[in-house]
Every structure is written in structure tokens, then in C-alpha cells.
C-alpha positions, -999 to +999 in steps of 0.1 A: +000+000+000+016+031-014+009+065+006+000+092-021+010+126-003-011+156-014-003+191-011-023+216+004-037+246-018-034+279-014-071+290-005-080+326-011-104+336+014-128+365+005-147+385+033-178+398+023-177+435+034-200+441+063-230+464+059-238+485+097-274+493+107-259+527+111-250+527+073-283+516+061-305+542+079-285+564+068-284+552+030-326+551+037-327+586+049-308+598+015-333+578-009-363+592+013-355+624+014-337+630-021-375+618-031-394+641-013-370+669-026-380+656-061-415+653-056-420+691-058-413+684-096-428+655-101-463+656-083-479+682-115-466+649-138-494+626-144-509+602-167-542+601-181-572+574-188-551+568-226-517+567-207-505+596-219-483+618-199-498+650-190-488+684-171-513+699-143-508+736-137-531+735-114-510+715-094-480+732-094-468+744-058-467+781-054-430+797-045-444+806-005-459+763-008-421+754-021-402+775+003-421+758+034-417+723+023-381+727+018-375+740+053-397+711+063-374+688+042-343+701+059-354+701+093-365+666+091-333+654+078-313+674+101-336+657+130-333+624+114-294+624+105-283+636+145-307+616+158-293+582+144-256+598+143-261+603+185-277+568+188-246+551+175-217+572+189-234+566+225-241+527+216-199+523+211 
């Protein structure tokens, strides 16, 4: 009985990077609020009984309308960012 030695191979080990809670919320808080920002375009696009794409003046905000939502927009996402920025320097 003949021993057939076998060397080992050189494995190659790949990590897969590791994605943080604390990334993610803050990932979701771009999406959500780069959407609302784009919302003040989008909301007077529409589409119509024969699918076509139409344009509502009458549902175009007004400048005073715009001006309020966007100091709602970054007041929330001032809130939103410290608040999960605190949470996770005080959890470490």
C-alpha cells in the first residue's frame, strides 16, 4: 500500500464586506429624502385614462408652498441624521 501525499492549496479567502445598521438608515434617509425633494417636480406629472403623460398647472406648488416644504425637508433630515448619528456614537 503506497501513501499518495497531497499538497495543500493555497485558499484565497474573500470576506464579504459588512454592511452596519448605522449605514443603512443612513443610506434610507438619502433615498427618502432626495425623493421628497424631487416630488416638488414630479407631483404636476401625471398620466391620463389613454396613458398619456400630461402636465397639471393646477398642481403646481406656489413659491411661499415650495419655500415651506423645503424648510420642512431640511429640518426633518437634520432631525433624522443627529438623531441616528447620536444613537450610534453613545451605543460604542
Amino acid at each position: 500500500m503506497e501513501i499518495n501525499p497531497q499538497t495543500s492549496k493555497n485558499i484565497k479567502i474573500v470576506n464579504k464586506k459588512n454592511v452596519s445598521i448605522r449605514s443603512l438608515l443612513n443610506v434610507y434617509g438619502v433615498i427618502v429624502f432626495l425623493s421628497l425633494v424631487t416630488s416638488i417636480i414630479t407631483i404636476p406629472v401625471s398620466v391620463n385614462e389613454n396613458l398619456e403623460i400630461i402636465y397639471r398647472e393646477d398642481l403646481i406648488m406656489k413659491q411661499k408652498k415650495i419655500q415651506e416644504f423645503s424648510l420642512f425637508n431640511l429640518t426633518a433630515s437634520i432631525l433624522y441624521f443627529s438623531a441616528i448619528n447620536i444613537y450610534f456614537m453613545k451605543r460604542k
